[in-house]
N, C-alpha and C positions, 0 to 999 in steps of 0.2 A: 182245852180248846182256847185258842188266842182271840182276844177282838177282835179282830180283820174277818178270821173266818166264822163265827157267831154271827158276826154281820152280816155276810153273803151265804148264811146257811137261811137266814131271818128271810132276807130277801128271797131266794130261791122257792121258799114259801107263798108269795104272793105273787110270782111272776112266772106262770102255765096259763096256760092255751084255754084251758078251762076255767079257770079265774076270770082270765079276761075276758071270755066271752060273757060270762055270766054281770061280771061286772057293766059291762057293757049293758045287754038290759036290763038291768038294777036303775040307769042313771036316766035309761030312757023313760023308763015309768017314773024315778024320783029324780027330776035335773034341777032341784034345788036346794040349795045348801041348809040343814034342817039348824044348826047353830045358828044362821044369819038370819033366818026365817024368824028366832025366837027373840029377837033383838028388831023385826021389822025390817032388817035389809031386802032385799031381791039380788041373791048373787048364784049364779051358776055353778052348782056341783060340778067335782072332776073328779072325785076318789069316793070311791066305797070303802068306807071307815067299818072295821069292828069292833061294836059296842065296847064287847068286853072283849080283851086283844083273847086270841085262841092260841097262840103259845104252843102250836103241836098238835092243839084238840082238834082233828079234821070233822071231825062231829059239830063241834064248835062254830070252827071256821067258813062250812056249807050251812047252816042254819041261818035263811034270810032274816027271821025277828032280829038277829045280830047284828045287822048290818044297817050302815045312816049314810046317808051322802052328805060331803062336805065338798065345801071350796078347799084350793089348797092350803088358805091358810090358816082356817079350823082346824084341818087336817094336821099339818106342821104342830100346830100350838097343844093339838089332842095328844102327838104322838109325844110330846115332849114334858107333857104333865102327865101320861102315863109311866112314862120312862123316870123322871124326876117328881114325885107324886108332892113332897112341901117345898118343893119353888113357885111351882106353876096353880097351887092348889086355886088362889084368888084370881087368876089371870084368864081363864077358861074363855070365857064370854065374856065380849066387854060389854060394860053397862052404858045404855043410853046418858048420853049429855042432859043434865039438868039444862032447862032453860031459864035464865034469870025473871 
């Protein structure tokens, strides 16, 4: 299997009718970004993140405990410290500004 199509078989997984429904209300009951939240932001969720990625497991995948709402760019930074687990290890959450 080449890149290109691993890619769009990955996507093809998260992008049905039923996902998105449910995605949908996921966001209405959680529409805040639970990374920003922990840091003291207020930013508006847009994606239902899962916890632990499900990779196939549709068990996995339907199981709400799994799931967190993020902003996109939690979402972005999660999906790419998943994907690259020691570039991104220290970069996850950024930490509040000390104040002098």
């Amino acid at each position: 299997m080449t890149v290109a199509t691993h890619r769009r078989t990955r996507r093809a997984e998260y992008h049905d009718r039923a996902w998105a429904r449910e995605a949908i209300k996921y966001l209405s009951a959680n529409p805040l970004c639970v990374e920003c939240a922990k840091i003291g932001r207020t930013t508006k969720a847009r994606e239902v993140d899962h916890i632990e990625p499900f990779k196939g497991d549709y068990t996995l995948k339907w199981t709400e405990s799994n799931w967190q709402a993020l902003c996109k760019s939690c979402q972005s930074m999660k999906t790419r410290r998943d994907q690259n687990p020691p570039l991104f290890e220290s970069w996850f959450v950024p930490k509040p500004r000390a104040t002098p």
